[in-house]
N, C-alpha and C positions, 0 to 999 in steps of 0.2 A: 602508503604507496598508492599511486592514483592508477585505475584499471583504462586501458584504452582500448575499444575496440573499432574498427574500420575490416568491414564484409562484403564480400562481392560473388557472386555464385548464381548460377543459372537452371542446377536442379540438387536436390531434388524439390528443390523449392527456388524461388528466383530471390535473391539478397541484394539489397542496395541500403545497407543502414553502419551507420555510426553515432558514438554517445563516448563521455566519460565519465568513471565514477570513483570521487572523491575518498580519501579512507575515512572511516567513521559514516559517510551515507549510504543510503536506498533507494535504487533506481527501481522503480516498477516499469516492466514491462507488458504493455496492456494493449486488447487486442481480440479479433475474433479468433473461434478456433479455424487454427490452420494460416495462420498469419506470419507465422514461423519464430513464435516469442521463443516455443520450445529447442527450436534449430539454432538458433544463435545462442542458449546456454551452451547447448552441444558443440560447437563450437571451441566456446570460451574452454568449457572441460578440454578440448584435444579430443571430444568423442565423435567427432567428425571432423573432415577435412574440407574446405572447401577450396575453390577453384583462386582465389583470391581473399586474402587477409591480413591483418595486422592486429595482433594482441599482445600487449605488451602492461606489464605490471610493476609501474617504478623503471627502473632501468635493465629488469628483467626482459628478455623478447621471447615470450613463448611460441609465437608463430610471425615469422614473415613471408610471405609468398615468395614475395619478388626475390629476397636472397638465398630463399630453400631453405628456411628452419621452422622447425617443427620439432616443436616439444612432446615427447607423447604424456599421456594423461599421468602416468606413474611421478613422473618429472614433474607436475606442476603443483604448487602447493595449494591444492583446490579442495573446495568441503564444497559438496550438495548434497540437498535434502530432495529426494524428489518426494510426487504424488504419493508412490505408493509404499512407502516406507521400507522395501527393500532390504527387512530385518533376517538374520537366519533365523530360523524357528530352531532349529534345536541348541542355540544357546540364550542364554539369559540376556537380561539387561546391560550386566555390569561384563557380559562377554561381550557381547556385539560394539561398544567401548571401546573395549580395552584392546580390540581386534584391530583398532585403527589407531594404535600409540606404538606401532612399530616401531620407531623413531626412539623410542625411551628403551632403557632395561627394563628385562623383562619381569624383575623385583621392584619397579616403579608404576607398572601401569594399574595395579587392579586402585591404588591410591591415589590417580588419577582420574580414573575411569569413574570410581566414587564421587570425586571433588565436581565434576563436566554434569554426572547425573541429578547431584544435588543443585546445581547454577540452573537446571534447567524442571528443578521443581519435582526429583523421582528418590528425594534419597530414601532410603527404606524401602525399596521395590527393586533393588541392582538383584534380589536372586528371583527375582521373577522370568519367564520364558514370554517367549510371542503371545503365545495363545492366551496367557493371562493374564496379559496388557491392555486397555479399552485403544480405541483409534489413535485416542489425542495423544494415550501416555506413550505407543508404539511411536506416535511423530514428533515425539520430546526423545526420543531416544536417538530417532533418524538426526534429530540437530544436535543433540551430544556428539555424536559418530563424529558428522559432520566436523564441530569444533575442534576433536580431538585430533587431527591433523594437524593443527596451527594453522590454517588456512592463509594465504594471502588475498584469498577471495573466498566468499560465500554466496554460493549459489543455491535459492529457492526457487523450486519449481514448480508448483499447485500445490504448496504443501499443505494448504488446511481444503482443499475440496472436498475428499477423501470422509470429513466428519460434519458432525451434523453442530447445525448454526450455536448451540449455546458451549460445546469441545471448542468449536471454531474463535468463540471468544473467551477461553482461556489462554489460546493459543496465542493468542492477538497479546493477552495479557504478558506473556512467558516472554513473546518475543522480543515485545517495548522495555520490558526488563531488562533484558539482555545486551540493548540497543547502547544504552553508558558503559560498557565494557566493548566493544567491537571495534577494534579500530583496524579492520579491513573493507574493503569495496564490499556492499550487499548489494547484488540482482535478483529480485524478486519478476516471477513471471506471475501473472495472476488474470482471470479475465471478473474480477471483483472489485467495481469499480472505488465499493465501502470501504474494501480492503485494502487497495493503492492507495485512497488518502488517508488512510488513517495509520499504515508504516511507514511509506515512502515520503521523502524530502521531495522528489521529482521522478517524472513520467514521462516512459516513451511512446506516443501511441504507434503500433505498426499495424500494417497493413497491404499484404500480397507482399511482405518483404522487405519493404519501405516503411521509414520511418517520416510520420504524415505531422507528426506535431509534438515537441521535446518541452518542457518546461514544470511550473508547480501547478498541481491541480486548479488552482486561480485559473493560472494563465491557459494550462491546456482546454480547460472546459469552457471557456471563452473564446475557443478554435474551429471557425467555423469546421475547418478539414477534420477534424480531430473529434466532432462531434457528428458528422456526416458518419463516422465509423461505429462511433460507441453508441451512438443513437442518442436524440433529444433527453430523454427519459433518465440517461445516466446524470446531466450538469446538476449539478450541486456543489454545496458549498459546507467548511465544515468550519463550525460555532465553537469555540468554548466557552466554557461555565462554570458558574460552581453553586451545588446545593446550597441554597438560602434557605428555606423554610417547606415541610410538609404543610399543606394545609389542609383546617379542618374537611374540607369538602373532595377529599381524596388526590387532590392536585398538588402538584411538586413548584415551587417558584425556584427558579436560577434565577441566578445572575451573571448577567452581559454586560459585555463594554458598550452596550448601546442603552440597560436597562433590565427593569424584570422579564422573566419569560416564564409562560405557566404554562408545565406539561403533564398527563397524567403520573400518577405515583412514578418515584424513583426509589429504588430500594436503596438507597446507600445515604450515608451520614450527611447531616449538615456539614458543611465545608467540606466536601470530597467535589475533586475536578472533575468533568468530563468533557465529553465533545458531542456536537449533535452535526448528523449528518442532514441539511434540509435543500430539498428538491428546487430546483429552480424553478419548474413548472406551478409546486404550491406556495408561491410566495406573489403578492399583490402588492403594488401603489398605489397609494393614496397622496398629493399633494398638499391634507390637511388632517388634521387630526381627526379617523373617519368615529362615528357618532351613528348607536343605534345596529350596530354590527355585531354580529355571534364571536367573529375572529377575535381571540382575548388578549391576544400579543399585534401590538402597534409598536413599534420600535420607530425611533430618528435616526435619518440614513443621509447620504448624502452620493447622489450619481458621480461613479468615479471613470465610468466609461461606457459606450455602445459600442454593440459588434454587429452586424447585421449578417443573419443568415443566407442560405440559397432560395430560401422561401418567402413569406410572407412574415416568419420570426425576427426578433430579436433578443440577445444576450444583454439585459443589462447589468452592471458591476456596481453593486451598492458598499459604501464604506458606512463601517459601523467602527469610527475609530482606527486601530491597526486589524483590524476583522474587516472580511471582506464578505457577503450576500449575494448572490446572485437569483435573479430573476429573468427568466423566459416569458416575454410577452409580445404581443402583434406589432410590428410596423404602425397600424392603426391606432394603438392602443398610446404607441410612445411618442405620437403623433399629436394627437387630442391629447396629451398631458403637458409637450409642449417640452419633455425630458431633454437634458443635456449636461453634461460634465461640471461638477460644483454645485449642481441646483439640491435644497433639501428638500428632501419628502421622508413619507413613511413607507415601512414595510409591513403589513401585515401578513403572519402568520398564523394557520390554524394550529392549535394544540396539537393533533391527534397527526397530523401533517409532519410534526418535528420531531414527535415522540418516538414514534417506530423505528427512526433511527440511529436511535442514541446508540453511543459506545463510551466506554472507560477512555477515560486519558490514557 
């Protein structure tokens, strides 16, 4: 059932945004703080009211303004996961669970609450308490909970800030797993830009309320409005690959749809997927195959499009195939190269430039 929302409200925050989302996708919600990503879950929950809205789930209407309904929060069939994992401390794992399968007998849930904790990577920890949980396991518990409603939506709301970056990508891992079983709407809030593209199908950028730029990381980060928010720094673009060969000299070779890519060591097998997240600002053209240069990755690319900034920049959209590249460079720059849509050239990448960003498939 497809999640619709349509918000209008003046305080305590000002709302002008609507989106839909498909069952089975991930809408990121992205954004500085205070932009009201977290006001609009609240919202969608029934945890606030606002002056104007329309949320509706399939043929369900959980809230219309205009004809006075309102769903309260107990009514709607909703899981979130917030920030702060929101655990009781004085029950265990396989309690805090089992605490949200009201809905079952009460001779069904601890055999549920088991089945939800092991999907989410805790089996053998259900008699553990809060306090004896690390971050990540305490917010594999918050998404069990979550699940264990049957949700027809699932709501995330900074769920991995809370832990520290290498928790953060097991989390990443846990949740890509989980991603072939969900066939409800997921709204993820996040102000992580690594994080939006590497769950999320699509992104809404907002901003004072407003939503300034809807589409797939491709498209949003090629927005000039939508980069005005998230800042230069954030456009990028993200790669797959697959382990080819460690080499003797400590370097890791992938491979691309456009060719080799050599980054330092990767710890995982020949033939294991991933994705590298690379900066638009670290990526160069070359019109010819450049010669006498440190950069070890030259890749064939082909201009799929120009977007030009408020400033002196430009967005350009490099096709490596069905993979897309992006590159941040001068007006001047795209000028003196004489760039335009269809024309090939190279991309040059530094190693140490793509490596930093890697993630798991």
């Amino acid at each position: 059932m497809t999640l619709e929302v349509r918000l209008r409200a003046t305080a305590p925050i000002p709302l002008d945004i609507g989106f839909s989302v498909m069952p089975g996708e991930v809408l990121a919600l992205v954004g500085p703080s205070g932009a009201g990503k977290s006001t609009v879950l609240r919202v969608i929950a029934g945890l606030w009211r606002t002056r104007a809205a329309w949320v509706t789930v399939g043929a369900e209407v959980w809230q219309d303004s205009a004809a006075g309904v309102f769903l309260p929060t107990h009514r709607r069939a909703v899981g979130v996961v917030p920030q702060a994992y929101a655990l009781f401390p004085h029950l265990d794992a396989l309690g805090n669970v089992a605490l949200a399968l009201g809905h079952l007998p009460r001779s069904a849930r601890p055999a549920e609450a088991r089945r939800l904790l092991a999907l989410v990577g805790l089996a053998g920890l259900e008699a553990r308490v809060s306090e004896g949980l690390s971050g990540g396991q305490q917010q594999r518990v918050a998404v069990a909970r979550a699940l264990a409603r049957k949700p027809q939506v699932l709501l995330l709301d900074e769920p991995f800030s809370a832990v520290d970056r290498p928790t953060r990508e097991g989390l990443y891992e846990a949740l890509l797993a989980l991603r072939g079983m969900l066939s409800m709407p997921v709204v993820l809030v996040t102000h992580d830009m690594n994080e939006a593209q590497r769950l999320a199908d699509r992104m809404v950028v907002i901003d004072h309320g407003r939503a300034v730029a809807t589409g797939t990381a491709a498209e949003v980060l090629c927005d000039p409005a939508a980069l005005r928010v998230l800042g230069l720094r954030e456009a990028g673009a993200m790669l797959r690959a697959v382990v080819a060969a460690h080499e003797a000299d400590g370097l890791t070779r992938l491979a691309t749809a456009a060719g080799p890519l050599f980054v330092p060591h990767v710890d995982m097998a020949p033939g294991a997927a991933l994705r590298l997240r690379i900066p638009a600002h670290e990526v160069m053209i070359s019109l010819t195959p450049p010669v006498g240069l440190s950069a070890l990755n030259v890749l064939p690319v082909v201009v799929a499009g120009l977007v030009p900034g408020d400033g002196p920049g430009m967005m350009v959209r490099l096709s490596l195939g069905d993979e897309v590249v992006l590159a941040r460079l001068t007006r001047r720059s795209v000028e003196a190269l004489g760039l335009e849509p269809g024309m090939a050239c190279y991309a040059v990448l530094k190693s140490m430039a793509v490596a930093r960003d890697q993630v798991l498939a």
